[in-house]
N, C-alpha and C positions, 0 to 999 in steps of 0.2 A: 774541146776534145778532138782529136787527132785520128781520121780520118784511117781504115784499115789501107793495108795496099792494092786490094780490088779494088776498095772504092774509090782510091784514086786513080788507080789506071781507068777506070771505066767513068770518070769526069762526076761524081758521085762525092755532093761533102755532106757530112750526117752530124747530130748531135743530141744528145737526151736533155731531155728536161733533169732536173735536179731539186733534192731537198732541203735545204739544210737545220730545219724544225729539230729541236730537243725533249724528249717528251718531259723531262725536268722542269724546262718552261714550261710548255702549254699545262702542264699541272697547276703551275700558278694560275693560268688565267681559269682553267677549269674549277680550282676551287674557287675563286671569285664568284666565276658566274652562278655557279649551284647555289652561293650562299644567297647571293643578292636575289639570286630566283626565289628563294624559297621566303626571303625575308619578303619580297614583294608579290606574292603567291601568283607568280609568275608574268606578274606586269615586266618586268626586267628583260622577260625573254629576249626580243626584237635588238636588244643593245647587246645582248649578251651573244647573238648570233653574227652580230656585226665582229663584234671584236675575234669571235674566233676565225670566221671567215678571212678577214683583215690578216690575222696572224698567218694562216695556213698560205696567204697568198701570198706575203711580204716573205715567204720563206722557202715559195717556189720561184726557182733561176732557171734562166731560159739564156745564152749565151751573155755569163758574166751580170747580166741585168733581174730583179725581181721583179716579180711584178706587185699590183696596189689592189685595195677592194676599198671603192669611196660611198656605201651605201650609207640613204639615210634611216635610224632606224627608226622613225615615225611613219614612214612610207612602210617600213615591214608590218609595224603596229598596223596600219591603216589595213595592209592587204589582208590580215589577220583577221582582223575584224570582218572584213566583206567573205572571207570564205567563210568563216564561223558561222553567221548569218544564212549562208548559201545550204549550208549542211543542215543547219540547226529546222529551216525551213524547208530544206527537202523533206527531211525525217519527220516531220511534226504535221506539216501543212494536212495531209489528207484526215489527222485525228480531226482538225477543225470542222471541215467542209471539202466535198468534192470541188468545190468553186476554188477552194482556197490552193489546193492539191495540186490542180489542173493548172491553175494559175501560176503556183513554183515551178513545173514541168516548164513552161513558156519561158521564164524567168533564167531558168539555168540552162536552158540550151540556147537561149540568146545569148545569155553573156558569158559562159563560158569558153567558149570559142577565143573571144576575147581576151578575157580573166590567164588564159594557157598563156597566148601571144603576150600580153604584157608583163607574166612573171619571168620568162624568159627574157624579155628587152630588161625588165631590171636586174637580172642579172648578170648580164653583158656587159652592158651602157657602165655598170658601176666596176667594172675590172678594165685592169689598164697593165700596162707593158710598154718600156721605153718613155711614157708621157703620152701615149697614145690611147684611146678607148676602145674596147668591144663594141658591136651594135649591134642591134637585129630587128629585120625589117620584113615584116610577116604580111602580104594582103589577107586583108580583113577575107575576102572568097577563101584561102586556103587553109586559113586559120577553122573556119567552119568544114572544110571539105576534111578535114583532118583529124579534128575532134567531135562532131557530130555522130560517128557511128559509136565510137567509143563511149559516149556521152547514152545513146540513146541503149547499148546493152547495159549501160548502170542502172536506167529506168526498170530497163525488165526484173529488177528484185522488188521490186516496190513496187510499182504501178498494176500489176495485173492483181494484187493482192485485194486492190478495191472493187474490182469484179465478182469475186469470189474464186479465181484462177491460182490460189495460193501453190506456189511449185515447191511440193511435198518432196524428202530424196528418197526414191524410190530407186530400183534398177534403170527405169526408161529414160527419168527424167536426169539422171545422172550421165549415163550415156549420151542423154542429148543436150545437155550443157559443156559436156566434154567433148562432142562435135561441132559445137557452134565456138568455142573457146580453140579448138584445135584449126581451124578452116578463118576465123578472123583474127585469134590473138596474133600471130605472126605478120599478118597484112596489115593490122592500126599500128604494132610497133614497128615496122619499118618503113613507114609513111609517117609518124611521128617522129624519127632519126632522121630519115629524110628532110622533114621540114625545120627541125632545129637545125640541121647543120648547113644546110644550105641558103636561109636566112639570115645565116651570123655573118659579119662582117669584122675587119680591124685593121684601122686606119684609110679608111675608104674602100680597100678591096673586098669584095662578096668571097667566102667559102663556097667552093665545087663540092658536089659528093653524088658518086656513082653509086645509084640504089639498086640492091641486087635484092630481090624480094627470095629469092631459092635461097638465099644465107640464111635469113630470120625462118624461113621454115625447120631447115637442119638445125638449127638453133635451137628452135623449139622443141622438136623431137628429140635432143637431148637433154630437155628442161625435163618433158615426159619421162624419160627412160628416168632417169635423177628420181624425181619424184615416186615412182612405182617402187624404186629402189628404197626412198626413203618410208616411204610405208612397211615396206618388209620388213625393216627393222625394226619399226614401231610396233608391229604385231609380235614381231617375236620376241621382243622384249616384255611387251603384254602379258605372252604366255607364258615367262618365264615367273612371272611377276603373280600370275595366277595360278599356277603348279606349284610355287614356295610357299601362295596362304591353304594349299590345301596340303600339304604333307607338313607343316610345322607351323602348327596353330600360335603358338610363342608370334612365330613373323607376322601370322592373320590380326592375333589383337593389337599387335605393335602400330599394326597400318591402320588397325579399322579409324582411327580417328581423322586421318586423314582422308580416309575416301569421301569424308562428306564434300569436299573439296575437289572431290575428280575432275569435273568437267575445269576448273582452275590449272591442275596441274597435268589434265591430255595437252590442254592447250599453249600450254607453257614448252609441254616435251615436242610438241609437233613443230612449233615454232622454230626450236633449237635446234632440233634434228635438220628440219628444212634446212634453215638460214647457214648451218653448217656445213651439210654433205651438197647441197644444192646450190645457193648463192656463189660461191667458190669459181666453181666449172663455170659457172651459166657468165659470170662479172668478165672471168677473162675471156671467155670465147664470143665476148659481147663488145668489147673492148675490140678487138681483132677486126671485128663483123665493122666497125662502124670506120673507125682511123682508117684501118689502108685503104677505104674508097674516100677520105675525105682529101682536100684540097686544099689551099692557101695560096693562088697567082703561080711561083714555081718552087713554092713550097710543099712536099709531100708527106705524110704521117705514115709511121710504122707501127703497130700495137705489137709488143712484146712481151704481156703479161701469159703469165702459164698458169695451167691451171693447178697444178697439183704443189709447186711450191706457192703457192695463193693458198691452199686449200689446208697444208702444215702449217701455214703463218697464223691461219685464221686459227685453228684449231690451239693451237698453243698459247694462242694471245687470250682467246676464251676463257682457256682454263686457269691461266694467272688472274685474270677478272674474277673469276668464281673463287678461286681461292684467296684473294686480296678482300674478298667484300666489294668488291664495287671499284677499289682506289685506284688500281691500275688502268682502270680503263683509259684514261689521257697518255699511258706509253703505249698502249696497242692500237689507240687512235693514231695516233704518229708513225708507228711501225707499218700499219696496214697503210695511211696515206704516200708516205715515201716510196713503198713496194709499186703504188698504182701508177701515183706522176712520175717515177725513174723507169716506167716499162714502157713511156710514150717516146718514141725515135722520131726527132723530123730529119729530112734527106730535102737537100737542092743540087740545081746542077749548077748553080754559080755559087762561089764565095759569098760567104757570111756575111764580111765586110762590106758588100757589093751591094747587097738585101737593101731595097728601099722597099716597104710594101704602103707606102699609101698612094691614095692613087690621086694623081695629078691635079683633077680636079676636087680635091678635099681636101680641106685645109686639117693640120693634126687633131683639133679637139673639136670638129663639128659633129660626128657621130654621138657626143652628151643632147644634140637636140631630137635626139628618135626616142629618146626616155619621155616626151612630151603627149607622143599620141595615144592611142587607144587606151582608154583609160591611165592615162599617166604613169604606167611603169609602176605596176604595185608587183608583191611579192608576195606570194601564197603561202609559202613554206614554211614547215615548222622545225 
């Protein structure tokens, strides 16, 4: 891509990442995978993730080259397994025994710290560019210094319950979960961006990122604002919804079958509301918040994702989804991924061609033996 003429008078060469994914393919691989999921009641999953990953990644270009995703999907199986476990014995352990309860508590805040760092290293370690690898090299101290507070507010929904401290929503206790979520959620999530992007590496060079903790608050406060927003509508559709069963009894018996079903389908509208009016604004000005402070040697990132053509794409892609049944969803996956990787700009101040980014002392593919430590590079994700 060819370089505006600021950017060339001011020693400035820039170029976007690219897509070139079809959602006519990825339909194929999408029906595969559904079927094989479902024929294998979802043993399949882990391979089925691979290949799409695989696809989305062999289909982003980065100056004329793609890049590769070499995971294996038994190590996905594997990480699977150990969160399921993790979950399954948070949730369950205190029906046992308080011993039993107290004991999982110990268990997951040991090893998650860890469990974070390694699915991140297998996510890296297994993407490649040029013939080169990702890595990411997390100290076990920061790894805990990062995810422990995070870790220890999840506890607060469960653990004080075996007390008899059960947190009722009440006006107070609403208010002060929305104080303690208002005052930390901003400080763990950018001390989490922080420590991903600053532990990544590729081809020996470390990623820089200048943490600006005042972005993640503005950030947040417009999650807030979003959110209050998205309520309003939710009630006023409520009431619209409850002024029509009271003046045209015909619409009240139409519904009443369905209200047995309420609490199914609030949580269905809140969800969509949210992930619509909300996820949108928050993806691109998150995007923004994280790339221009990030780094690569004398490579610099741009985010150029916006919010409100993010926010029509999303919206329209939706409603072809809804109206297709289900089918469309592999063109709007395609359509919404190409929108996020063509909105990322990198900028150097030397030539393309010039670019060596590994670093001296590291050979191209030694970064595959950092997938060996802290618990061998499992992958959590589903």
């Amino acid at each position: 891509m060819t370089a505006s003429p600021h950017l060339r008078a001011s020693g400035w060469h820039e170029t976007h990442l690219r897509f070139s994914g079809r959602g006519a393919d990825y339909f194929r691989i999408w029906v595969l995978n559904t079927l094989l999921n479902l024929l294998s009641l979802g043993l399949y999953s882990p391979w089925a993730k691979v290949r799409k990953a695989r696809w989305f990644a062999q289909h982003t270009w980065l100056l004329d080259d793609n890049f590769d995703y070499h995971a294996d999907p038994r190590r996905l199986l594997l990480g699977r397994l150990v969160a399921l476990l993790l979950l399954v014995g948070n949730g369950y352990a205190f029906m046992w025994s308080k011993t039993a309860g107290w004991l999982m508590v110990a268990v997951l805040l040991l090893l998650g710290p860890l469990l974070f760092a390694s699915a991140q290293r297998f996510r890296l370690v297994n993407s490649s560019w040029r013939g080169l690898r990702f890595g990411f090299q997390m100290p076990r101290h920061r790894a805990y210094w990062i995810c422990l507070p995070v870790l220890l507010l999840w506890q607060l929904n469960t653990v004080p319950e075996e007390f008899g401290l059960e947190l009722r929503f009440n006006h107070g206790n609403v208010l002060l979960l929305a104080l303690i979520f208002a005052i930390v959620g901003p400080w763990a999530h950018a001390r989490l961006k922080a420590g991903q992007h600053s532990c990544a590496r590729f081809g020996g060079r470390r990623f820089a990122y200048r943490s600006s903790m005042w972005e993640f608050y503005k950030l947040y406060a417009l999650l807030t604002c979003l959110l209050c927003l998205a309520l309003l509508l939710q009630f006023l559709l409520a009431s619209i919804v409850l002024q029509g069963m009271s003046r045209w009894p015909e619409f009240s018996a139409w519904l009443a079958p369905w209200m047995r079903y309420a609490n199914v389908w609030v949580g269905i509208l809140v969800g969509a509301v949210v992930w619509l009016l909300v996820w949108p604004f928050f993806a691109a000005r998150l995007q923004r918040v994280v790339w221009d402070r990030t780094r690569l040697g004398p490579v610099s990132f741009v985010g150029e994702m916006k919010a409100w053509p993010l926010w029509r794409m999303t919206l329209s892609q939706m409603l072809l989804v809804v109206l297709s049944l289900g089918l469309y969803w592999p063109f709007a996956a395609v359509t919404l991924a190409r929108y996020r990787i063509e909105s990322l700009k990198l900028r150097s101040m030397r030539p393309w061609a010039e670019l060596d980014l590994r670093s001296p002392r590291t050979a191209a593919g030694s970064t595959v033996a950092e997938g060996s430590a802290d618990l061998f590079g499992l992958d959590l994700g589903w």
